[in-house]
C-alpha positions as CSV (number, residue, x, y, z in Angstrom):
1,X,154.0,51.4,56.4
2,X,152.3,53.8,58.4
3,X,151.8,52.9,62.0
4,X,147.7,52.4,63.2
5,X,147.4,54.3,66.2
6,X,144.2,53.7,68.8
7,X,142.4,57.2,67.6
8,X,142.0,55.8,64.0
9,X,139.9,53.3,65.0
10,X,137.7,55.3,67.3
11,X,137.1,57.8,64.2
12,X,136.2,55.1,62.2
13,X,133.2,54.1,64.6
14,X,132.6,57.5,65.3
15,X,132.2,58.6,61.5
16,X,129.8,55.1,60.6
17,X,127.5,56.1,64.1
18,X,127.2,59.7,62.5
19,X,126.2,58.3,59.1
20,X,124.0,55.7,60.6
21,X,122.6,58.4,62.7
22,X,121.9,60.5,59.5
23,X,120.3,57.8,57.8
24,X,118.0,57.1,60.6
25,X,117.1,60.8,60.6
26,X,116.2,61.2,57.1
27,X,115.2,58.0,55.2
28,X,111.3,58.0,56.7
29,X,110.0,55.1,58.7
30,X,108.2,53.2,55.9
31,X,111.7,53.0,54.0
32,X,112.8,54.3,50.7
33,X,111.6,52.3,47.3
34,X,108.7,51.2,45.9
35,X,107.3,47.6,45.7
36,X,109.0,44.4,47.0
37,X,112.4,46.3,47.1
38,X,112.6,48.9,49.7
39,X,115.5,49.8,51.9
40,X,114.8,50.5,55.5
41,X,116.1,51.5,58.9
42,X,115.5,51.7,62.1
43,X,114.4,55.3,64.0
44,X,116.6,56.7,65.8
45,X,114.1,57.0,68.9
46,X,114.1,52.8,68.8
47,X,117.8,52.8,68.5
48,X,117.9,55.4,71.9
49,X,115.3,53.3,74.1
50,X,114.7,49.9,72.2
51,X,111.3,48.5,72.9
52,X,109.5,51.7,74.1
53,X,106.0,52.0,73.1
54,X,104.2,55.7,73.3
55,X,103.5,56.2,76.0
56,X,99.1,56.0,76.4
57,X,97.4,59.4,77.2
58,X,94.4,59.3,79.5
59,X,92.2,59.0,76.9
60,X,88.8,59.1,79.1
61,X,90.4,62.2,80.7
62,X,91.2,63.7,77.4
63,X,87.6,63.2,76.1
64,X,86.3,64.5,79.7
65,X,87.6,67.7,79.0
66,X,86.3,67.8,75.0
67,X,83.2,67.7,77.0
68,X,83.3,70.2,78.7
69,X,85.0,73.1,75.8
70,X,82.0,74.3,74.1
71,X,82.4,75.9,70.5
72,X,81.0,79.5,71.0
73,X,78.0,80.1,68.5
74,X,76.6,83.5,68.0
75,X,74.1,84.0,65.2
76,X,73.3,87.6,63.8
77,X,71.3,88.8,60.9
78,X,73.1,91.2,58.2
79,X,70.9,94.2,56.6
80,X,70.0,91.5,53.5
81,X,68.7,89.0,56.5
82,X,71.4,86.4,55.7
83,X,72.0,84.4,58.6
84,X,75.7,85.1,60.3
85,X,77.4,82.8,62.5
86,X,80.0,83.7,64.6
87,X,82.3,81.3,65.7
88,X,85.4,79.9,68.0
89,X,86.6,77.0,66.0
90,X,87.1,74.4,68.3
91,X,88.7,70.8,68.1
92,X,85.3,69.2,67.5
93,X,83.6,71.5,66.0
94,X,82.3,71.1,61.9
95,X,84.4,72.9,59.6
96,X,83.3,75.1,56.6
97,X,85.1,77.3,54.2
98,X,85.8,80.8,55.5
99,X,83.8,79.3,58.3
100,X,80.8,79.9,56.0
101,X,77.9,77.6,57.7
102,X,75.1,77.9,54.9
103,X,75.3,75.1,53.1
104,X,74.3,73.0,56.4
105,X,70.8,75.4,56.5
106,X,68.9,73.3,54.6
107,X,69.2,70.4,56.3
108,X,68.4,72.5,59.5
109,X,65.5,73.7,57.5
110,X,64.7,70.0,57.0
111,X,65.1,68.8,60.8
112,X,62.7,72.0,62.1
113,X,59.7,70.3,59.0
114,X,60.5,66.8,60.5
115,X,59.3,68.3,64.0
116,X,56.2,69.9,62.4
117,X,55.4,65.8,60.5
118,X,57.2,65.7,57.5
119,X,59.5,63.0,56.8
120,X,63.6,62.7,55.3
121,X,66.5,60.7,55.3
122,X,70.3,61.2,56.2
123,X,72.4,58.7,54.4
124,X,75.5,58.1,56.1
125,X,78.1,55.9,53.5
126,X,81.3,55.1,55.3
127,X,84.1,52.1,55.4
128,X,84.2,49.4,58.0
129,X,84.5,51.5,60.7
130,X,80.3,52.0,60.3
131,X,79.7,48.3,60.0
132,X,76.8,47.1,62.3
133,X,75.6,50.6,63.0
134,X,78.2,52.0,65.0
135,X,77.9,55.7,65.3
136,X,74.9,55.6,62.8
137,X,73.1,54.5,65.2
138,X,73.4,56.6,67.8
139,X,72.8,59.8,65.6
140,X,69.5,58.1,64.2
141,X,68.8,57.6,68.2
142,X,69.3,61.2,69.1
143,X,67.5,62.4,65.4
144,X,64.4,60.7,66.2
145,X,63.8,61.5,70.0
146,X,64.7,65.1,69.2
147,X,62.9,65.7,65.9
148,X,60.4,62.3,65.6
149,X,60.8,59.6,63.2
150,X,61.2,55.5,64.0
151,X,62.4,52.7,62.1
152,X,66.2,51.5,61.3
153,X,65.7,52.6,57.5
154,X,67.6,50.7,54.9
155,X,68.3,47.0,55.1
156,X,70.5,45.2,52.4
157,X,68.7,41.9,51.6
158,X,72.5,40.1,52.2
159,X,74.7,42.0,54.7
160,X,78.1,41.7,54.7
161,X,77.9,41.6,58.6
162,X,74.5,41.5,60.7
163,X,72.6,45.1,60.5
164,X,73.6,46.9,63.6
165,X,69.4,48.1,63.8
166,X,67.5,44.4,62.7
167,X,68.3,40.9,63.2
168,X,68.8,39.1,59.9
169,X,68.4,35.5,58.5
170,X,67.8,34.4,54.9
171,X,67.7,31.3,52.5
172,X,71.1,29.9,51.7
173,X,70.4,30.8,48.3
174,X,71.2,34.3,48.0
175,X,74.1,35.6,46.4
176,X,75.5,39.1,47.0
177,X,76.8,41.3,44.1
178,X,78.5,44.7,45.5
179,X,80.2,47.9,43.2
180,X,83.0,47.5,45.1
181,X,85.2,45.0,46.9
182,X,84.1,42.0,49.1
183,X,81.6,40.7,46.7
184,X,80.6,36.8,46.3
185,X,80.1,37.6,42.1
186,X,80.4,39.8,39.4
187,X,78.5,41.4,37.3
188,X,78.7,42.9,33.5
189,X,76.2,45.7,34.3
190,X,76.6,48.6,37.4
191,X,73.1,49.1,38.6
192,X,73.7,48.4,42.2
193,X,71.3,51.5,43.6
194,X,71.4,53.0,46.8
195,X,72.8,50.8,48.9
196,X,75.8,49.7,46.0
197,X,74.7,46.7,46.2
198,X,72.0,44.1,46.1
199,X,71.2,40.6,46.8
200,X,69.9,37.8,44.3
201,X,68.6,34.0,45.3
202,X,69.0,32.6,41.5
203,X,72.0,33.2,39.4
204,X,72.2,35.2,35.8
205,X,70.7,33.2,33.4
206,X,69.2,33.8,29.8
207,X,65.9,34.3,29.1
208,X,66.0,30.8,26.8
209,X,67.7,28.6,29.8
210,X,64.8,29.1,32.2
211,X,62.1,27.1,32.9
212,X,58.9,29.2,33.2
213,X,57.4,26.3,35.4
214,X,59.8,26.2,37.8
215,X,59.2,27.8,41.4
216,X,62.7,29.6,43.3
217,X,62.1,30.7,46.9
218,X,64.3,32.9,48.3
219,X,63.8,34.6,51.8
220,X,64.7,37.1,54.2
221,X,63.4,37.2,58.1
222,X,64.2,40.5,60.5
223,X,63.5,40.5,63.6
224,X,63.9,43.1,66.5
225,X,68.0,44.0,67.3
226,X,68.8,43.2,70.8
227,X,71.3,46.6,70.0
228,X,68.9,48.9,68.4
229,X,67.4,51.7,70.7
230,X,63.4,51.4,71.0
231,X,62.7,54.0,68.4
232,X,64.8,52.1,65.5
233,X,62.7,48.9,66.9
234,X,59.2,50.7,65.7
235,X,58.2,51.0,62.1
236,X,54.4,50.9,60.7
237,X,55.3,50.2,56.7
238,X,58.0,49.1,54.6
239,X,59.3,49.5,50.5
240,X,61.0,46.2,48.8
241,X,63.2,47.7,45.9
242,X,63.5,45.7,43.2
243,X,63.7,45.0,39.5
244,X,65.2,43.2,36.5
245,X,63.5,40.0,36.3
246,X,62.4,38.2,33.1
247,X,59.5,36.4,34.5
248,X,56.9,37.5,37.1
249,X,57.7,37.0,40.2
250,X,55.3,37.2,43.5
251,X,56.5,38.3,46.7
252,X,55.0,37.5,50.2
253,X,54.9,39.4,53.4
254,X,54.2,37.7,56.7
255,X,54.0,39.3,59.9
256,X,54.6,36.6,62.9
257,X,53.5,33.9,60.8
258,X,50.6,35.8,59.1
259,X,49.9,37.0,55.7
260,X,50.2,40.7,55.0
261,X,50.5,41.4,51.9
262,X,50.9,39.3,48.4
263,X,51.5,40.6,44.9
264,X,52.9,39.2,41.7
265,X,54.9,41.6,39.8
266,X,55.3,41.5,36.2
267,X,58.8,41.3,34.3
268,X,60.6,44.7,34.6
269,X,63.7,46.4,33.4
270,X,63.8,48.7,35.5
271,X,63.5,48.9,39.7
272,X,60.1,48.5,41.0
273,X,58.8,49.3,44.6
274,X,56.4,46.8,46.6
275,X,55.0,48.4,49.6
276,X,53.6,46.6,52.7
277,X,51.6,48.4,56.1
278,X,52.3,46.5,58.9
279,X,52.7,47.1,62.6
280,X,56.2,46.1,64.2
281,X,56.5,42.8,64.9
282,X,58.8,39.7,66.0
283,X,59.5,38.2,62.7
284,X,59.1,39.8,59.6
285,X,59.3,37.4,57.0
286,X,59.7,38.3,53.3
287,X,59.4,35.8,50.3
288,X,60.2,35.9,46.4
289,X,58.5,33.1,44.2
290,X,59.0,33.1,40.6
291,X,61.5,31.1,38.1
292,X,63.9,33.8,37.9
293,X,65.3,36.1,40.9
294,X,64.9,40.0,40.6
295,X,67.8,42.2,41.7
296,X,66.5,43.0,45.3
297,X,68.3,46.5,45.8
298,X,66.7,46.8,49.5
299,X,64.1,46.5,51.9
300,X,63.0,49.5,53.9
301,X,61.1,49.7,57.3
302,X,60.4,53.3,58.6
303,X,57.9,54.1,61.1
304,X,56.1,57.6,62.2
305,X,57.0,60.9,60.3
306,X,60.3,62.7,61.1
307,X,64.0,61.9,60.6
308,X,64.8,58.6,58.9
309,X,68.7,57.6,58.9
310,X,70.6,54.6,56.9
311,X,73.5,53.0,57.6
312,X,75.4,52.2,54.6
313,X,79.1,50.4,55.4
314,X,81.1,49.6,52.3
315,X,83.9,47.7,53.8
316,X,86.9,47.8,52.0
317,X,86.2,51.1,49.7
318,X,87.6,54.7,49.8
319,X,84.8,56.2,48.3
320,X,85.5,56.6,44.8
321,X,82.7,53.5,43.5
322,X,79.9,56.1,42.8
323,X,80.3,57.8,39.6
324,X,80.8,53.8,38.6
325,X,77.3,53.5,39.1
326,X,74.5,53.7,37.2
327,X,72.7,56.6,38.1
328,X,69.1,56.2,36.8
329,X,68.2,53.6,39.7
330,X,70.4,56.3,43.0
331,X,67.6,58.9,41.3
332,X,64.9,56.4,41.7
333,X,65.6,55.9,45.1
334,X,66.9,59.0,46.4
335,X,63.5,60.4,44.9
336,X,61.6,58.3,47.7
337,X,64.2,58.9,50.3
338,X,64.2,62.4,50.3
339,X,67.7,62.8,51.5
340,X,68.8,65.9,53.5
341,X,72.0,65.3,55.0
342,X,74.3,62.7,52.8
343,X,77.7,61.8,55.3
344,X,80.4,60.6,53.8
345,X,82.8,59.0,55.7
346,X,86.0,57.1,54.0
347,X,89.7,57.7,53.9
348,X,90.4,55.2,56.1
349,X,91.2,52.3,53.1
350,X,93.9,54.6,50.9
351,X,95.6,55.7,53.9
352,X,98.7,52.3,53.8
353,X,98.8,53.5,50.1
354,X,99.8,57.4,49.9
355,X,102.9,58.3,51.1
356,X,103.2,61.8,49.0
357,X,100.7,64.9,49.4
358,X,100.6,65.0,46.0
359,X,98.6,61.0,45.8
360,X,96.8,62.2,48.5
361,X,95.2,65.1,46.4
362,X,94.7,62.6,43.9
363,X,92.9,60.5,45.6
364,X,90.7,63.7,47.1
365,X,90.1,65.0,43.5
366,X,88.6,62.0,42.3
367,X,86.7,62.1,45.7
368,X,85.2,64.9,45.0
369,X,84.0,64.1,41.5
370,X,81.6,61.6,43.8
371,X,80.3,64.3,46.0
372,X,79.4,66.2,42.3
373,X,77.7,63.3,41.3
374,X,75.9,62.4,44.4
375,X,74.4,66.6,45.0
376,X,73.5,66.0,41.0
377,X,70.9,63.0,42.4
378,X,70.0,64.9,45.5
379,X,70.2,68.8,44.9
380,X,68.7,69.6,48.0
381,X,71.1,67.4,50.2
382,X,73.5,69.1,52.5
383,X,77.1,66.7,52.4
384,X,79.3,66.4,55.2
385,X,83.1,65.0,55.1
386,X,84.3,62.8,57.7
387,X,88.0,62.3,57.4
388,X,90.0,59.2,58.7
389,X,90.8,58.4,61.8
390,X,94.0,58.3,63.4
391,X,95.8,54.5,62.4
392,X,99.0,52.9,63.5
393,X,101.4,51.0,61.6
394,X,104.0,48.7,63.2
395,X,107.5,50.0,62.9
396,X,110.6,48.7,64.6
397,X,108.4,46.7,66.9
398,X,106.4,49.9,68.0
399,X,103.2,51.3,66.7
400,X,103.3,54.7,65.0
401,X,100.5,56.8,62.7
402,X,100.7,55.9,59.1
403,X,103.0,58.3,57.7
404,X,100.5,59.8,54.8
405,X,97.3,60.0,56.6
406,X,98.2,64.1,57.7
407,X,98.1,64.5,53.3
408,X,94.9,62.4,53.0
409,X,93.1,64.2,56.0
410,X,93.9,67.8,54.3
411,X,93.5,67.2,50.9
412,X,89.7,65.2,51.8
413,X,89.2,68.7,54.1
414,X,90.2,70.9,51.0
415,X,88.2,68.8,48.3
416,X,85.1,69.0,51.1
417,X,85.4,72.8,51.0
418,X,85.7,73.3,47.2
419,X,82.7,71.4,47.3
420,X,80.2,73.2,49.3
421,X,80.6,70.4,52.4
422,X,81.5,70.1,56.1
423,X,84.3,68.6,57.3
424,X,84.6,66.7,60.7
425,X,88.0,66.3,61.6
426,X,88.3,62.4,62.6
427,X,91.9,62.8,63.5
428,X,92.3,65.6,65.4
429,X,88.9,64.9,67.6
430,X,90.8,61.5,68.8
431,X,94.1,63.6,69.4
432,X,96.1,63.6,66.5
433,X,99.3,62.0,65.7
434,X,99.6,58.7,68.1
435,X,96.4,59.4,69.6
436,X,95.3,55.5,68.4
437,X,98.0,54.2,70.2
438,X,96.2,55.4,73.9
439,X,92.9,54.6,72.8
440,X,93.7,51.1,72.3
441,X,95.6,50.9,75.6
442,X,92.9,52.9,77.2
443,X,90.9,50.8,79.8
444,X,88.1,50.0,78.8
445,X,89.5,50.0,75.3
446,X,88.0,52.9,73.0
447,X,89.7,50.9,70.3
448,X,90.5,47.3,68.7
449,X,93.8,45.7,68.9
450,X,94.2,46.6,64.8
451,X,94.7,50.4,65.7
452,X,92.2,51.2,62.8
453,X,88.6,50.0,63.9
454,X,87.0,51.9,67.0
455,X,85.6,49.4,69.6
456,X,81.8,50.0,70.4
457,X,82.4,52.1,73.0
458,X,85.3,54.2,70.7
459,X,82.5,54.9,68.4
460,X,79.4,55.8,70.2
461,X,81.8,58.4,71.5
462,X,83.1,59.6,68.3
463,X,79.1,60.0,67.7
464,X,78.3,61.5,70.8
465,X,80.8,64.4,69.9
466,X,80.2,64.4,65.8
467,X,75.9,65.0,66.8
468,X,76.8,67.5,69.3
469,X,78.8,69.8,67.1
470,X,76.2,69.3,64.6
471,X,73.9,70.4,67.4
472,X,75.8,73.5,67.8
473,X,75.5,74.5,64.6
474,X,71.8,73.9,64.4
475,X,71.5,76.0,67.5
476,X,73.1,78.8,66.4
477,X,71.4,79.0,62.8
478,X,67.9,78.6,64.9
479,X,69.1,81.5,67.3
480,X,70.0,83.1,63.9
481,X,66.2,82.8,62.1
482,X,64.8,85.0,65.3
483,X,67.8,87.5,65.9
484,X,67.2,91.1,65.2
485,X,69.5,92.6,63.1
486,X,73.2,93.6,63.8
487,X,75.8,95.2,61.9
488,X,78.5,92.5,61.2
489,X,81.7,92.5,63.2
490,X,84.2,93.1,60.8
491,X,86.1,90.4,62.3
492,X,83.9,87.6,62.0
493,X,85.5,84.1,59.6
């Protein structure tokens, strides 16, 4: 029998660390499998120093300096007059194929005719991380002192969570139906509208079940927002969208008690508009009387001419609801609306689900077949991409960036520039990999303890810096409308 010496043992050890080592280094943080079965171990940075976190960057320092780097603009004009914008791509700044800024003219176009008293909206569609008007409203703030406009826009009849630009209260009657998650019902048909969702106070019934005599009230009060910024507080008119009733149903206006407006509308299969002048006031009050409810798409309050902007949070969705959506009542709308600038802001949701590039160009194809069917609705609409956030995942006790959310940032970048859009890179502007780690420890935090949802501050900063490299851009294109012509430097992107 051959004799065990001291070394063998040692090798033994040694040989298992190295495998255990090699495992650590290779099989990703998230595991390997697929499902309830998945095999996992831990990094080898939490094996070397157990319990570190990452260490926080100086996140107000970090944004300090964004401040102060400027993207260098320099318009010129080329012998055909085309506008030419030469640029420094910088951390913050939008990003367009071949650095090609054109397809955001006409919605400069459209901000210079908002100044002179014409009227447009920007629709900005986003995940949670828009809910109750953060960063929407500050770019509808900056919009309409710059260019003119008032009023918060559009207001779903039954929010998911209180409208970051009006106070809301309503009848405890009123269902919500949405096209995508979060919903209180379901429907067999997919004319949701503009919003992708809308509100009713009776439910579905047949034509034969309902009793022409009877007499449903639903309503809806708004009232000034203790958040909202004076100009969003100001609005001189408002639009009730609605449609889809089988019996006539009247609707009310009341202004601080009094009587505005009244008008019984007949049955309709198709969306309907009811418009009301009133000055702003401390409770607006809307009622629907009738036996049956209507689909009530809506309800929007805009003020003097200029720049109109919406707020549209679809919590739980990753963008790809539109082409499920009936288009004929989006036209309808849009065709009031006027939209000039649609932002689209979602990736955040499919992020925990793609691990591979290649489900992350999945998702981004089928992303982009929304953009196609949204610039069919409004052709003259510039788009702009807003990719997700950085987001942390616990691993091994530590929070680290989800490991797929690099893919879904580049393939949502490439799928923005095959389709004539901006992109605003989310990510990189908060710092890239870990960067949500320092702004939740930041102090005050720029960021909730879920390392996905910005706090209030967190956004209106990520606003500040997405309307200021929008600003840069309209700067240069105005610069570029008046510059004499210059023979192209050969080395312009």
């Amino acid at each position: 029998m051959k004799k065990l010496t001291p070394f063998t043992p040692l090798l033994l050890l040694l040989g298992v660390g190295a495998l255990s080592a090699l495992l650590m280094a290779v099989i990703p943080a998230r595991g390997i499998g697929s499902g309830a079965f998945r095999i996992r171990f831990k990094t080898l940075s939490s094996v070397l120093h157990p319990g570190m976190e990452v260490q926080p960057l100086d996140v107000g320092a970090y944004l300090t300096r964004l401040d102060s780097l400027q993207s260098i603009r320099d318009s010129l004009r080329d012998a055909s007059g085309n506008i030419i914008v030469k640029r420094r791509q910088g951390i913050t700044s939008i990003q367009f194929r071949n650095g090609d800024s054109s397809p955001f003219f006409p919605f400069f176009e459209a901000l210079d005719a908002a100044a002179g008293g014409q009227s447009f909206h920007v629709l900005h569609y986003g995940d949670s991380q828009i809910e109750m008007d953060r960063m929407t409203g500050f770019l509808r703030e900056q919009w309409q002192s710059d260019f003119g406009g008032s009023g918060p826009g559009l207001i779903p009849p039954v929010p998911l969570t209180p409208p970051g630009s009006m106070g809301h209260r309503a009848s405890s009657n009123w269902k919500r139906y949405t096209a995508y998650g979060f919903d209180t019902g379901k429907v067999e048909h997919n004319r949701y509208g503009v919003l992708c969702s809308f509100g009713r106070f009776s439910d579905y019934r047949l034509a034969s079940s309902i009793q022409p005599s009877d007499t449903l009230i639903g309503w809806i009060e708004l009232s000034p927002s203790n958040t909202a910024k004076q100009r969003a507080r100001q609005y001189s008119s408002g639009t009730v969208y609605f449609g889809y009733h089988q019996y006539p149903v009247e609707i009310r206006i009341l202004a601080d008690d009094s009587l505005i407006s009244r008008e019984i509308h007949d049955p309709s299969g198709q969306i309907i508009r009811h418009t009301f002048r009133t000055a702003s006031t401390r409770l607006l009050r809307i009622e629907f009387r009738g036996p049956d409810s209507p689909d009530v798409h809506a309800i929007l309050l805009e003020g003097e001419p200029g720049v109109r902007v919406d707020n549209i949070a679809l919590r739980g969705s990753n963008g790809n609801i539109f082409r499920r959506l009936d288009p004929r009542d989006i036209s309808t709308e849009y065709a009031d609306l006027k939209p000039r600038l649609i932002i689209m802001q979602f990736g955040g949701n499919s992020v925990p689900y793609v691990t591979t590039r290649q489900q992350a160009e999945q998702y981004a194809s089928f992303f982009g077949s929304q953009i196609k069917m949204l610039r069919r609705l409004a052709p003259e609409a510039a788009f702009l991409v807003i990719g997700p956030s950085d987001m942390s995942t616990r691993v091994d006790g530590n929070y680290v960036t989800w490991p797929g959310l690099e893919f879904v940032r580049d393939a949502m970048r490439e799928t923005a520039f095959e389709e004539g859009c901006g992109f605003w890179d989310m990510y990189e502007v908060m710092g890239g990999n870990q960067s949500m780690v320092s702004w939740v420890a930041s102090d005050p935090p720029y960021a909730g303890p879920d390392h996905t949802h910005f706090t209030p501050l967190g956004a209106r900063k990520m606003a500040e810096l997405l309307h200021r490299a929008i600003d840069i851009e309209y700067e240069a294109w105005k610069a570029g409308r008046t510059a004499a012509f210059k023979e192209p430097d050969a080395a312009l992107k």
